[in-house]
N, C-alpha and C positions, 0 to 999 in steps of 0.2 A: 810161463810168461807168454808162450804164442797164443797158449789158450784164451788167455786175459785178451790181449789184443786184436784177437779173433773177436772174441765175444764184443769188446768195444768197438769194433768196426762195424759189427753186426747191429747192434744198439745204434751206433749212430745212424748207419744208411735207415735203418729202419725209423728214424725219428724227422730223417730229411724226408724220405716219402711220405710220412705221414703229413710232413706240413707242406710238400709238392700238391700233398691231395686236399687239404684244410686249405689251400689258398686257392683252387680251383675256381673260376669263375664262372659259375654256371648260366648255361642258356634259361630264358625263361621257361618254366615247366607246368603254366597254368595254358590248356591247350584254347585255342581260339575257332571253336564250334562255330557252326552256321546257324542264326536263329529260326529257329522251328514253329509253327505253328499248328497245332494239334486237335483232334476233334473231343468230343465230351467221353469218348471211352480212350482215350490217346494214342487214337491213329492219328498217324502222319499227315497233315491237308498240305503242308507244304512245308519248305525249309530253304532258306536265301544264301545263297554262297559266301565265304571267305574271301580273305585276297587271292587277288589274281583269280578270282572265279574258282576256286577248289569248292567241292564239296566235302565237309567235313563234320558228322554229324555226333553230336554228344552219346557218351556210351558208358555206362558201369559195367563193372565184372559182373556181375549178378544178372543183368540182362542177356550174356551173352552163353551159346549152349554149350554147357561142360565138355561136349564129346569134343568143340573145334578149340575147348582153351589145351585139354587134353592131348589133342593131336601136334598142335602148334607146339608145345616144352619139347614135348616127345619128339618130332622132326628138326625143331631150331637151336635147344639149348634145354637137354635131357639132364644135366644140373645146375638149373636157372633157381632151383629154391636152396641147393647147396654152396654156391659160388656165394662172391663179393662186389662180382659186375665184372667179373674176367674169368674165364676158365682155361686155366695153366694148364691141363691135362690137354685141353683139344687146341690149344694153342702150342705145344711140344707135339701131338699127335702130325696137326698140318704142319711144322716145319720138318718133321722128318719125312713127311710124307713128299715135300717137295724136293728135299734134298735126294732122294732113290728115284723119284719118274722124270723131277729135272722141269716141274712144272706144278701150278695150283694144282691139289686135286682136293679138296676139303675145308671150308672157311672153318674160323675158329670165334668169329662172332660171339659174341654172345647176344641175346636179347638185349640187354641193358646197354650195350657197344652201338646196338643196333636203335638205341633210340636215343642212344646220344649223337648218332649221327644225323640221325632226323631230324633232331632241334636243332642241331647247328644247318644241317642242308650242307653238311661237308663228304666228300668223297673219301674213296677207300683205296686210291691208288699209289698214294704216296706213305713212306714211313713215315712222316711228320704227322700226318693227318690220321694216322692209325694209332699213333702216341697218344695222338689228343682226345681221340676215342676214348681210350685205356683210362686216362685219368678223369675224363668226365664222367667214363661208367663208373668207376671207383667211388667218385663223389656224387653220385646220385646214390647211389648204394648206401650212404651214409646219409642220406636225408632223406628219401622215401622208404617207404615198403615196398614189397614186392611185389601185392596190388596193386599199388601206386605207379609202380614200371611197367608194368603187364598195361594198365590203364589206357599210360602213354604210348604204349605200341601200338594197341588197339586203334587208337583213335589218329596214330601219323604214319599209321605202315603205308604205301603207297599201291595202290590197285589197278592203275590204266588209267590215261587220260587225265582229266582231273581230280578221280577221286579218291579219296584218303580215308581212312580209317573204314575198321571194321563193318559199320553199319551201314556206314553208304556205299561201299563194297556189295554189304547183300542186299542192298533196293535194288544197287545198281545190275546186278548179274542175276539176281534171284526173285528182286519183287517183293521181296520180305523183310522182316525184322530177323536178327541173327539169334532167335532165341530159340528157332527150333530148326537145325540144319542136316540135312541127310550127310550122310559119310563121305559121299562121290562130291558135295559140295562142299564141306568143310576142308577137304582135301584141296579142290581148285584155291579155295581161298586161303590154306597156309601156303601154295606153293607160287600164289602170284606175287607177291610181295621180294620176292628174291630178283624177278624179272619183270616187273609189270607192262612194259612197253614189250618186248619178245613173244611174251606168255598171252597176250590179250587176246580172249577167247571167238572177241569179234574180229580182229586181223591174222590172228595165227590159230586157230584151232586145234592144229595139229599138234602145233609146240603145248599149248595147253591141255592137250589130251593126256600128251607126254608128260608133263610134270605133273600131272595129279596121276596116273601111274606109278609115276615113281615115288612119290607121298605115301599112297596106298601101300605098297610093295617091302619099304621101308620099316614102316610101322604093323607090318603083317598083317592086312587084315585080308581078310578070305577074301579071292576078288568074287565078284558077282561073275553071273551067265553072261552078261551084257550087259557092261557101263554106260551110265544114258551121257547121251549126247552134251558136250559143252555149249552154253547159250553162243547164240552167233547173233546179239546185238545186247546192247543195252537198253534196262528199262529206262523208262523216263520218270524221274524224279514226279511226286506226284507235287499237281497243281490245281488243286480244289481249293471252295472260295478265294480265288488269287485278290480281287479286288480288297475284302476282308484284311486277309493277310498280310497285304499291303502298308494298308493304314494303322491296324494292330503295330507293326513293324517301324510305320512314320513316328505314331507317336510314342513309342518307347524300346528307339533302337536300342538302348540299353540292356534290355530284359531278350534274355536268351530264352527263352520258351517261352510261349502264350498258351494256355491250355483253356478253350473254348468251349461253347454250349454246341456247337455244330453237331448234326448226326451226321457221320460219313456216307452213310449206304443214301440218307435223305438227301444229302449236299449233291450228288452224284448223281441222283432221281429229279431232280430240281436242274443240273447245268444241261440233261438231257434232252428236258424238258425244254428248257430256254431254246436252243440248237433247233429240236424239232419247230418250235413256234414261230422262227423268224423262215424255216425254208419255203421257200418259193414265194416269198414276199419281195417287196422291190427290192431294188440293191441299198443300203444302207439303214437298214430298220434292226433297229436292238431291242431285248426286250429284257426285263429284269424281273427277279422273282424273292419273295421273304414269305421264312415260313417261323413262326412264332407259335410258342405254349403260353397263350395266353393266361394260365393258373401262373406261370411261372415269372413271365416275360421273356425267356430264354429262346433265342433267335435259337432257333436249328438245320436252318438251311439260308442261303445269303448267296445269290447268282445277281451278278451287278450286271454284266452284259453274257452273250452267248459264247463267247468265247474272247478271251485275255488276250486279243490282238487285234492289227485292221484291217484285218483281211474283208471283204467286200463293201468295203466303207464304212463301215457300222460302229467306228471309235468305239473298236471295245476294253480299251485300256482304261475310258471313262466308264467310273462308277455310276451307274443310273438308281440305283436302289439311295444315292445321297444328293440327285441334284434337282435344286429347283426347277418343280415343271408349277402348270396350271392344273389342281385339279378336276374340273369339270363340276357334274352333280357327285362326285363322291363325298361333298360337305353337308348335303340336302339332308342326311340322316342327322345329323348333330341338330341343325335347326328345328326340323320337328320336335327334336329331345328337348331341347331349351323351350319350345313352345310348348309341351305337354307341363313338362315341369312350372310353367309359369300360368298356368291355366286357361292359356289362349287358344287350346282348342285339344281334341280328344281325334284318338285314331276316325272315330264315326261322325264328327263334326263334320259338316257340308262348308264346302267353299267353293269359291265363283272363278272359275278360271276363266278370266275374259279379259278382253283390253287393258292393260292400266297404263299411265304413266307416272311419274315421280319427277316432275321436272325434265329435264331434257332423257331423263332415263326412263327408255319403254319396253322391257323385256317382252321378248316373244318367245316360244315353245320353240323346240327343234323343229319340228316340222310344220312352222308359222300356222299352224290350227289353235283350235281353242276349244274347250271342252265343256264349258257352261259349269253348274253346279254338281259337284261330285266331290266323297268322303276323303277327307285328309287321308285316309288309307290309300286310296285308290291314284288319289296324287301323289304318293310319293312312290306308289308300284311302277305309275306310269312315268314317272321320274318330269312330270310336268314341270316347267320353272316359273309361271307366276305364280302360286299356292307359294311356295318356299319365300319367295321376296318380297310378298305382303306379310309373311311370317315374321320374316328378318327385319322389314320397317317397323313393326310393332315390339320387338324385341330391343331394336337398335345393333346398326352394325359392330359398334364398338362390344356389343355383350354377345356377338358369337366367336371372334375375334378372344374375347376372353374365353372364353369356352374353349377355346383350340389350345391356349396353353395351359390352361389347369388338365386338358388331356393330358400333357406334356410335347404336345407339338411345339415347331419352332414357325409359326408362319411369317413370312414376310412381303410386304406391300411393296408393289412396284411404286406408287405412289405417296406412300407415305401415311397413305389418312385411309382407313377401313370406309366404303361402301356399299352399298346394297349389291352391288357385284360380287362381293364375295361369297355370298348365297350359292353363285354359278363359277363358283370356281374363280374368281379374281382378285388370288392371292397364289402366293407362291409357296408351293409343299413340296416335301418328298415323298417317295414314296415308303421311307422309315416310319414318318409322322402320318399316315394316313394307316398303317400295321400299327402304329402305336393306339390310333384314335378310334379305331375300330376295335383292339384286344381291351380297350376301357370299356365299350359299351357293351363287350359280351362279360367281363367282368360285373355287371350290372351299374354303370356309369362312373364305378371307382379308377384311376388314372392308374396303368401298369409297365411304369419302365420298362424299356426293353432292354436287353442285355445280350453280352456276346460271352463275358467273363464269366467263370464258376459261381463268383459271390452271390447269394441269394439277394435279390433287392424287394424290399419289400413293397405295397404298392402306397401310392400317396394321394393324397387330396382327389375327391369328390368331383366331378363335373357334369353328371348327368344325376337322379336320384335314379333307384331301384324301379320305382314302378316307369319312370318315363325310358330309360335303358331299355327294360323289357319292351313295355309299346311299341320302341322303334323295333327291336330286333324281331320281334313278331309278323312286323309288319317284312322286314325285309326275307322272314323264314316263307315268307308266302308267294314270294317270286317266281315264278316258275324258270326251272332251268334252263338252258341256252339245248337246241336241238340237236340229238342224240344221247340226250343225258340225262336219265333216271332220278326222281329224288326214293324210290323203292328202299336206299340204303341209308334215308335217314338227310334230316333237313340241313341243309345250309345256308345261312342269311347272307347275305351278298347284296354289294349295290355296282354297278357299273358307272361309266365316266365318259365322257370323251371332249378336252377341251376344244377351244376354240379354234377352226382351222383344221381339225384332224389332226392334230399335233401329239397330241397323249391319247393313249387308249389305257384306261384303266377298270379293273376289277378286283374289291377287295371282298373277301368274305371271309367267315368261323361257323364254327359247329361247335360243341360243347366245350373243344378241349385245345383248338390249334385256330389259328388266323393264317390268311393266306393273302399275301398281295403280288397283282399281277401287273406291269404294265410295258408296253411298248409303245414304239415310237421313232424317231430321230434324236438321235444325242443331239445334233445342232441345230432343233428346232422348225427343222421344216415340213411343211406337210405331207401327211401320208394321205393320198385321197380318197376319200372313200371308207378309212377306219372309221369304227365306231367300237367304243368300249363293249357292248352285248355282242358284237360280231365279232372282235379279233381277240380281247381279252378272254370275255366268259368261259370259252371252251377251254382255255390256257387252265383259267380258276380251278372249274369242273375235274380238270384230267391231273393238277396236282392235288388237289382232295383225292381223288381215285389213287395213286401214287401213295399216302399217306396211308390207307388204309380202305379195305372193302367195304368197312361200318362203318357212320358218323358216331360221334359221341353225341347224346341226347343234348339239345337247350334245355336253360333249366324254363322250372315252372314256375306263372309269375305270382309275381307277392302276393301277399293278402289283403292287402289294400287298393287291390288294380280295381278299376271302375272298367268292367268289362258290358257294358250296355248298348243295343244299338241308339239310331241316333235321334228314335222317335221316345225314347225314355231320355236320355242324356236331360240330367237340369239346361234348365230353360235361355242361359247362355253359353252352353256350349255346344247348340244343335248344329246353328250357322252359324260360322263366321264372321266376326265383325269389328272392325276397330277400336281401340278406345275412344275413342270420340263419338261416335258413331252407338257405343253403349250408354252412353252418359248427354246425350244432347239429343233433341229432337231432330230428325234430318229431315230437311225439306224434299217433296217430291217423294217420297219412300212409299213402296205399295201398299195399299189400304184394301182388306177384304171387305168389297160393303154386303155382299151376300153368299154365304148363309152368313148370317151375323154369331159371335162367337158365344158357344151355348145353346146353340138352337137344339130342336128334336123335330126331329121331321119323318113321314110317312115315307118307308119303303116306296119306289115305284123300279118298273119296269126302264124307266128314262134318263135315269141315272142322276145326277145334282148338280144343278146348275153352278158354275161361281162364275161372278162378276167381280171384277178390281178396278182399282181407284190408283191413278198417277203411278210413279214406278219408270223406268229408265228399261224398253223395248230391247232382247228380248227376257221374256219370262222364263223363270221356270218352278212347274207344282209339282209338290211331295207330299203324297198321303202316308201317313205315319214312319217319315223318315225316307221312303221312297219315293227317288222321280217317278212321276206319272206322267207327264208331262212338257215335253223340253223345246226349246226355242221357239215359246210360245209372241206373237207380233200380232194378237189380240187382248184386250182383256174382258173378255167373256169365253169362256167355255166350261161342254159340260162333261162332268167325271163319272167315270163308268166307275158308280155305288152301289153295292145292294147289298152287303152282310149286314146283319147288326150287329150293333152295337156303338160304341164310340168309335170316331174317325177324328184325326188329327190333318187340316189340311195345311200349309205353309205355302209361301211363295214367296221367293227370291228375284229382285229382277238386277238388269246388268251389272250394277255397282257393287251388289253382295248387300244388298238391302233388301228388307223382308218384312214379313208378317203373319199373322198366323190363327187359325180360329180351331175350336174342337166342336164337332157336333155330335149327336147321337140318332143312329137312325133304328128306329122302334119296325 
């Protein structure tokens, strides 16, 4: 009968615990990681704290290296995969242990105790609170695996300071990912966790020499000649593209990893770069940097300002790679493309760079000169701005304006209503949208997303054709570099900027495979005196192409339908320049060759060929077969040094970009 009631007694308690552990109320056990943000091989660029500022960084078992999960059972809880989430053997061991020396000598923890108390954030000094351990290990036991437990340790054991778990432990101490740890280190990092304010390698050294000693000593591993030193500081959490990271983070605090296009070694080579570019410039001048694959659109490097604080005034917590500035002439290239594409003129066309007006709008050159008659190549080398806004008047502003968003750019008008100012920069860009506008036209005028996310995007709609895309980028591969800088390793088309005021200094260019934009400046818009995009940008441009690699990758070669002719062959309206009106109506006052008359054959001499002109707007200028011979001519007679034969082609152009033209033959 005692046996019965034995055994009934035994049955019961044994059915009250079970339902003591079945009604357990468990702490939340899905852990609350810091969102990360990562590069395209998934290195760490950065990662944003929890509450209370912890760092606390996401971790699988499988990432982490056998030797330190091996070391940790074997030091914490050497039957962590036999137990239930209690070990009755080391818990009868420490109480007898206490009851003989009269004091703690040995916890009895377990692992699974030990993350039950981390979720709750309950202490260990009281029996009530040790109770509640016991029955929370019990019932986690019952609900996870033992991966699942390990997990959670991993990720809430405590390290020094702010930081929590495994991984941000080894940034924190080591610099690393915990996926490949030396012995002396996995050792530190099983025995900080027992004391992590005591043991912290930057205030107590010695205490932490000491407990990994005893970690070592414990688990018998052969000591070394000489154990290297405990770190005596903490790394710093790494903080590449922070401005990026940011925004990634604004708009989808939700999402716990962003796994990015960014190259790490590139991102690094690029904030370097930013830093070196603003030293010894006035106090407040930021500079920002984008580097794109343009085959891809995949942004691989993204420096918003030179460094992620304000230190010398320089608002670097503002993103400059996303704010409205002025471009300058970095839009001149697009207008020639619209203009080739629409047959209003050819790289080798002649245009009159002289006075104009347009109503109260009179654009002048940067350096109030003018340059008379010279090949739309050469005006856009020279980055000239009337050529471009007689471009843009015959184009129509509203159709470059379109042009900018079929790129995929976002521009926006300070005014509202597109004018011929926008030719010169008078609109408002970023400098994302000018890396976008630029990887279209080496794409050969097709429009190429740009991207920071994995997903491939493909590219979309059309804004320049093939042959005028090449044209322009031809024209811009012929630039010569800024001084000190080789093109020996291979062309890169580049155009430079600098808007109104010295306000932006801009340089965007590509080469076969990558586009690069450059600009500085003032985050709050004020002047830098004295910048100029070819002086402060280009060498920026130049030295992260050099950065990127020692070779350029080839431009391609152009279509097979490029009209590659100079401009003494060029059909017959597209030699000069001229308006539609001006094609199509008779214009008064236009010069008139009256001698040689057109078709003549004339005798060789020693005296070369006279020409006399009729009316025409002072001054002149003559081109025999496409070249000046003759330039600000304020006669109309003179004589040309002739004497080859054969056919000659003579033209003249006067102020307006009106003209006229005769061929002779000289026998």
């Amino acid at each position: 009968m005692a046996l019965v009631v034995s055994l009934g007694l035994a049955a019961h308690c044994r059915d009250r615990i079970d339902r003591w552990i079945a009604q357990t109320v468990l702490p939340p056990v899905l852990s609350d990681v810091s969102v990360e943000v990562r590069g395209m091989d998934g290195t760490l660029l950065r990662a944003f704290a929890v509450e209370n500022g912890r760092m606390r960084l996401a971790l699988r078992l499988e990432e982490v290296d056998p030797k330190f999960v091996e070391m940790l059972i074997a030091y914490e809880d050497r039957r962590f995969f036999r137990h239930h989430g209690v070990d009755y053997r080391a818990m009868l061991r420490a109480g007898v242990q206490a009851l003989w020396y009269g004091e703690v000598v040995s916890g009895a923890s377990t692992i699974t105790m030990q993350v039950a108390r981390l979720l709750e954030n309950s202490g260990t000094g009281s029996s009530a609170g040790k109770l509640r351990q016991i029955r929370v290990a019990l019932a986690l036991e019952r609900h996870l695996s033992k991966a699942e437990i390990l997990t959670l340790y991993l990720h809430h054991a405590p390290y020094g300071g702010a930081v929590e778990g495994l991984r941000a432990a080894s940034f924190a101490w080591f610099g690393k990912e915990p996926v490949r740890l030396t012995e002396a280190e996995a050792a530190l990092l099983v025995a900080l966790p027992q004391s992590p304010e005591k043991r912290r390698p930057d205030r107590h050294p010695q205490a932490a020499l000491e407990a990994r000693a005893r970690v070592l000593a414990r688990l018998q591993f052969a000591p070394e000649a000489r154990q290297p030193e405990v770190p005596r500081q903490m790394h710093a959490f790494p903080q590449d593209a922070p401005h990026l990271a940011a925004r990634l983070h604004r708009q989808s605090a939700a999402t716990r990893r962003h796994d990015t296009t960014i190259d790490p070694h590139m991102q690094r080579q690029m904030q370097a770069l930013a830093l070196r570019a603003v030293a010894g410039q006035a106090k407040g001048v930021s500079a920002a940097i984008m580097v794109a694959d343009h085959s891809t659109g995949a942004i691989i490097a993204h420096v918003g300002s030179p460094a992620f604080s304000g230190d010398n005034g320089a608002l670097g917590f503002v993103d400059m790679t996303d704010a409205l500035r002025s471009p300058g002439s970095t839009l001149k290239p697009l207008v020639y493309g619209l203009a080739f594409d629409e047959g209003l003129a050819h790289p080798d066309t002649l245009i009159n760079d002289a006075p104009v007006a347009f109503g109260s709008y009179a654009p002048q050159n940067f350096d109030g000169q003018f340059r008379g008659m010279l090949t739309v190549r050469d005006a856009l080398t020279l980055s000239l701005n009337i050529p471009p806004v007689l471009l843009t008047h015959e184009l129509g502003a509203a159709r470059l304006m379109s042009g900018l968003r079929r790129a995929g750019t976002r521009p926006e008008l300070p005014a509202g209503q597109a004018g011929l100012a926008v030719a010169l920069g008078g609109v408002g860009m970023r400098l994302t949208d000018l890396v976008q506008l630029y990887a279209g036209i080496a794409q050969g005028g097709r429009a190429v997303p740009l991207r920071v996310e994995r997903e491939h995007a493909a590219k979309t709609g059309r804004f320049l054709s093939p042959v005028g895309a090449w044209q322009v980028s031809h024209i811009l591969a012929g630039i010569a570099p800024p001084s000190g800088f080789s093109a020996a390793t291979g062309q890169v088309a580049y155009k430079t900027g600098t808007s109104y005021g010295h306000r932006d200094a801009w340089a965007i260019g590509f080469d076969g495979q990558h586009v690069v934009g450059v600009w500085l400046g003032r985050p709050d818009g004020t002047p830098v005196p004295g910048a100029f995009g070819g002086d402060l940008a280009a060498p920026v441009l130049f030295e992260a192409f050099g950065r990127i690699g020692s070779i350029r990758m080839p431009l391609p070669l152009p279509p097979a339908d490029t009209l590659i002719l100079g401009t003494a062959h060029l059909p017959a309206p597209l030699r000069v320049f001229q308006s539609r009106e001006a094609v199509f109506s008779d214009i008064p006052n236009r010069p008139v060759v009256i001698f040689p008359p057109d078709g003549t054959v004339l005798r060789r001499s020693g005296f070369g060929v006279p020409l006399k002109l009729r009316a025409g707007v002072l001054p002149l200028t003559v081109l025999v077969d496409g070249l000046p011979t003759v330039t600000n001519l304020r006669v109309r007679d003179v004589v040309l040094p002739l004497s080859a034969a054969g056919f000659t082609r003579i033209s003249v152009v006067d102020a307006q970009g009106r003209s006229d033209s005769v061929e002779i033959r000289l026998d």
